[in-house]
N, C-alpha and C positions, 0 to 999 in steps of 0.2 A: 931216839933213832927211828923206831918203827912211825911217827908224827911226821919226820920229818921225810923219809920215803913218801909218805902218801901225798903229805904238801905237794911237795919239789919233783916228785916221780910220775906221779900220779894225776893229783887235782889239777895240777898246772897244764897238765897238757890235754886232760879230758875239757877245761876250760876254754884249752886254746881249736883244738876241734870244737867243739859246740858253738865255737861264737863264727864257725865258718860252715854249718850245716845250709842247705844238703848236699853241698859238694864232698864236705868232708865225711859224710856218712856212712860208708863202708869202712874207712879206717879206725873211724868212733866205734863203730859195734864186736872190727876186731879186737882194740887195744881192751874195750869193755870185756869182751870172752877172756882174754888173757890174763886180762888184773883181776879179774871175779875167779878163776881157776889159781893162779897164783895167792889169792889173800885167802882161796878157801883151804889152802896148802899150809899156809902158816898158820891158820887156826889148828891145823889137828895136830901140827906138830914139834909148835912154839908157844907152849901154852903162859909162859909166860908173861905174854905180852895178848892175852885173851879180846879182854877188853877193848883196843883197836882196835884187831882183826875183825870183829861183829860190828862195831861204827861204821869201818871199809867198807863189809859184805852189803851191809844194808843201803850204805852211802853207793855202789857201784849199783845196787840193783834198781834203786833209784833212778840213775841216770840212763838206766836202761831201759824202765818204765816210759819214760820223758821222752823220749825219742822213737815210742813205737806210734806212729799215727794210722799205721794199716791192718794189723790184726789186733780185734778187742781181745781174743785168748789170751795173747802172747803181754799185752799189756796188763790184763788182771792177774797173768801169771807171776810178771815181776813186779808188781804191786805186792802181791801175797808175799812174796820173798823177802823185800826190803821191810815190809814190815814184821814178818817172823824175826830178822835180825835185830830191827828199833824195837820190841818188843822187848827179845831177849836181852841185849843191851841197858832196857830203862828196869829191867827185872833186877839184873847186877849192877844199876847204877840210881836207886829209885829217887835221890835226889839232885840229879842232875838236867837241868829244865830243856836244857837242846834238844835233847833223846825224843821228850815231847810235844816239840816243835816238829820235829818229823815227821811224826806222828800225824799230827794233824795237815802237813802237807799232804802225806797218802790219804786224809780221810775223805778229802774232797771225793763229790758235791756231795757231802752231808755233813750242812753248817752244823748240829746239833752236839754231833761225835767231835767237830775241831773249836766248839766251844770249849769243850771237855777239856780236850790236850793243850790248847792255846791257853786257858786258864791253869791247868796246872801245871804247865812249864813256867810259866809267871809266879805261883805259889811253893815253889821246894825251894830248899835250903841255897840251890845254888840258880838260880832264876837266869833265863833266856830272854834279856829285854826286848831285844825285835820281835819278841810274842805280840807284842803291844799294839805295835801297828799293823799284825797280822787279822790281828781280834779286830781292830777298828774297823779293816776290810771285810770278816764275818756280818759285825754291827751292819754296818753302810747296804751289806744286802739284804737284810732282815724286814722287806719292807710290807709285806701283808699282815690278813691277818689271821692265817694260819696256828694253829697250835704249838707247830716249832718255832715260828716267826716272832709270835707273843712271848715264849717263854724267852727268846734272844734277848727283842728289846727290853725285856724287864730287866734283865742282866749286863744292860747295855747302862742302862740306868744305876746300877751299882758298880759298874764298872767306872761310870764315869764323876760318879760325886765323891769316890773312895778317895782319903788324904793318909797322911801316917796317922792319925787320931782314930782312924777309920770313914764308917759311912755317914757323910755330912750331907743329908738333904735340904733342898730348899721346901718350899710348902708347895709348889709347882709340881715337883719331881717327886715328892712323896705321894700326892693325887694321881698323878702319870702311871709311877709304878703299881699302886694299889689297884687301878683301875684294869691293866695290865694284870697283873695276878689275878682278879674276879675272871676277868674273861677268860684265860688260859684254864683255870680248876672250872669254871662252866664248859668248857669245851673237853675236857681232859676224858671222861667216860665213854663217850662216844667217837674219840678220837682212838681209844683204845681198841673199844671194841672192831672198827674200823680197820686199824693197824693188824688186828689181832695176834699172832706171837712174833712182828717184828718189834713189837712196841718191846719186849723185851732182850732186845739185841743188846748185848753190853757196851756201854759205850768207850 
């Protein structure tokens, strides 16, 4: 039931304002206030059915990040939200790969953090295949040759020769990536030093 409200209630019609913005924009941010009030009402008092309610909250604040293009606060504000919710959600669900597809939508632009989540929404138990060609879009911009750049395409490289038997290199791609890791750990100390304590931002 509560799936099937948010479907049919909800997505459907927040789908059908967004595909007609900026006309439809004012009635988008209202129906947004109302549904984000509304689903934070049944979290405190429909417990449960928990688990929706935090997918919703995070899934509404989303769509409310996405439509702010005038104030950066008010954007990094619902940023923060929808991710505090995909957070807590993938915390009570740590094997469910969507959660971290989320995820790595909010990460943008720091390809490094949505290697992260694109990769391990693809690796849990219950895997989110349209990670796949979210990562090939990470890959495809990875093209210098920065420190985060290098470590991508090394990862690009096992991403793309991996079978079910696992990682099957050619002799090519084995040179490629190795050459790739040399430079990334030659770059690595001074890169840090560099970063200095963002280099330890969790990712």
């Amino acid at each position: 039931m509560p799936a099937r409200m948010w479907r049919h209630g909800i997505h459907s019609f927040l789908e059908l304002l967004r595909h007609r913005l900026p006309a439809s924009l004012e009635h988008m941010l209202t129906f947004l206030y109302l549904a984000y009030s509304m689903m934070a009402l049944l979290y405190e008092t429909v417990p449960a059915f928990e688990d929706t309610w935090i997918e919703c909250l995070g899934d509404l604040a989303r769509y409310r990040m996405a439509i702010e293009d005038d104030d950066t606060t008010d954007r990094e504000l619902w940023t923060g939200l929808s991710r505090h919710w995909y957070c807590k959600a993938s915390d009570r669900s740590p094997t469910t790969g969507r959660l971290y597809h989320h995820l790595a939508i909010l990460a943008r632009p720091n390809p490094l953090r949505q290697l992260y989540y694109y990769t391990k929404s693809l690796c849990v138990p219950i895997p989110f295949s349209s990670a796949q060609e979210s990562l090939t879009n990470v890959f495809n911009c990875a093209l210098s040759n920065s420190p985060d750049d290098t470590f991508i395409r090394a990862h690009k490289i096992l991403f793309s020769t991996q079978s079910e038997y696992g990682v099957r290199m050619s002799e090519n791609s084995r040179i490629e990536f190795l050459e790739l890791a040399r430079h990334f750990i030659n770059q690595l100390d001074s890169h840090i030093a560099e970063m200095k304590g963002e280099w330890l931002e969790p990712g």
